[in-house]
N, C-alpha and C positions, 0 to 999 in steps of 0.2 A: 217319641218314636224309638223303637228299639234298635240294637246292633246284634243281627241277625250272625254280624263274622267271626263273633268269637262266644265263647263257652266257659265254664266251670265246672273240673270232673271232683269230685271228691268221695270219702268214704263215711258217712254219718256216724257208724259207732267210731270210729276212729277220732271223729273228730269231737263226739260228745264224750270219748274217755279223757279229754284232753279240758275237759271242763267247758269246751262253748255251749253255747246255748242261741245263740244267733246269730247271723252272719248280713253285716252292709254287702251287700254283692259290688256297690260302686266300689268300695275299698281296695278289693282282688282283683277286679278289671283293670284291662290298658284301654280300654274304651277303641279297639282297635278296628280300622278301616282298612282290607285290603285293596291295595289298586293295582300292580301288577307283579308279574306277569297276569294279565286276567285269563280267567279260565279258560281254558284246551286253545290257549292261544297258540301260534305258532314264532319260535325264534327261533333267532341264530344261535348255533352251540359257542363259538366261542368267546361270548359275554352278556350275559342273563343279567340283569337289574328288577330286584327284587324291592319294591316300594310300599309304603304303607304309612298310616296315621295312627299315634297313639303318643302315649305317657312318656313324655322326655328321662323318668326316673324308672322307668321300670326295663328289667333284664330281659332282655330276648333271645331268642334262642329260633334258629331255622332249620326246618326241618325240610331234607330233597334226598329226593329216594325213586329210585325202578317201580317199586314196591309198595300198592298202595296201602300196605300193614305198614310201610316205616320198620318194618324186622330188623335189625342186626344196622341200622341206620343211625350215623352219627349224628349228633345236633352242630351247628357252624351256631356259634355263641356271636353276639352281633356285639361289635366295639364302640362305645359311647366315645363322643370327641367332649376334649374340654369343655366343662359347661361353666366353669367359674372363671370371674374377668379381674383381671388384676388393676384394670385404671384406674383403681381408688388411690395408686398411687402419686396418681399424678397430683393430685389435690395435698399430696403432700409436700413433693417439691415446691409448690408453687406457695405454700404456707410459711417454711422454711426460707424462702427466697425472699420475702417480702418480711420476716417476722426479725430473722437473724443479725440484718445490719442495724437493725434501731435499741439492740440490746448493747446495756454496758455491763462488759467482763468484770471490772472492777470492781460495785458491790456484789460480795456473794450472796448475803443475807436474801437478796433482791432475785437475783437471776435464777438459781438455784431449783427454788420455787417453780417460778417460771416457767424453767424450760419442762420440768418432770410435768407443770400443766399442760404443756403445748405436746409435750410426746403421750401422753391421755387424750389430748382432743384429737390429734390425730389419729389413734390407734382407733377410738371411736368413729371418726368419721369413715377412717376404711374399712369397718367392717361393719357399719351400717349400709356404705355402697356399694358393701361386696355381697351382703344378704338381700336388698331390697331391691337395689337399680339393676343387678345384672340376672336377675334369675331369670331363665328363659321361660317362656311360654311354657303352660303346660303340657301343652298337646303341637307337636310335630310332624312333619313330614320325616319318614325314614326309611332308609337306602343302605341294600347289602347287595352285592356285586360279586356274581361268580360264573369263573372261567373255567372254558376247557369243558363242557361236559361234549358228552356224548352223542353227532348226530343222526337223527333219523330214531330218537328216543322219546319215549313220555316217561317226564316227570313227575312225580308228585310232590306236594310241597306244603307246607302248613308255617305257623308260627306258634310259638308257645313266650307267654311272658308271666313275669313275676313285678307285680305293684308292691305285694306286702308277702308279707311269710307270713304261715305258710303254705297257701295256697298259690295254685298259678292258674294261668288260663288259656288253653288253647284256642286255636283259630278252626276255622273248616278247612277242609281239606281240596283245595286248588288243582289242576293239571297243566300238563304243557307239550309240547312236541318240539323238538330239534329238528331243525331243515336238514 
């Protein structure tokens, strides 16, 4: 089944000066789902919650305007929260704790070795746990939040994202009213 919410605009000699020859469409997509505000809904001016399903790695960019050209209309860049987890390190305390008192300081020959293996296995093991176990899902729920507009207004509002450079993909274009 297709996703009717979002688009790809581009320019062919443009892009065949630049040497493509084909294009994966899946590649350029956020595979994006709007959910609200839904369309010519009605809310309250002073806090809009703007929601949606797509690509945890791709840029987005919001677009809310008077104006259903989006003229002279800023984009509100959407802010990614941390997606990388640090508790690989705790596998290394706990290596450390358990490895460090059954060693003897005394031969060097011996320890030396050792320990340069144990700071390798470690370093290995936190960033195979920081690549494999922590990556989030690919596809998301996501939430932009904006206050203060204007009420007794319609909005317009769309989203635009980037998966890959350098194409992007816009959404269709939504509405809304302030109470």
């Amino acid at each position: 089944m297709g996703n009717f919410d979002e688009y790809i605009k581009f320019n062919l000699p443009t892009e065949f000066s630049r040497g493509r020859k084909d294009f994966k469409k899946e590649e350029y997509m956020s595979r994006i789902i709007l959910n609200s505000p839904e369309d010519k809904a009605s809310v309250e001016p002073s806090s809009v919650e703007f929601t949606w399903k797509g690509k945890v790695l791709s840029n987005y960019r919001l677009y809310l305007s008077t104006d259903p050209d989006f003229s002279g209309c800023e984009p509100i860049d959407v802010q990614k929260g941390e997606l990388a987890s640090y508790r690989g390190m705790s596998g290394t305390i706990v290596f450390f704790s358990l490895v460090l008192p059954g060693l003897d300081f005394r031969s060097r020959k011996k320890t030396i070795p050792f320990i340069c293996l144990c700071f390798i296995s470690v370093f290995l093991m936190n960033s195979c746990s920081t690549s494999i176990e922590h990556i989030p899902p690919e596809f998301q729920d996501l939430t932009m939040v904006v206050e203060n507009l204007d009420p007794g207004t319609t909005y317009y509002w769309k989203l635009t994202a980037c998966a890959k450079e350098p194409l992007s993909s816009d959404t269709i274009v939504r509405t809304f009213t302030t109470r």
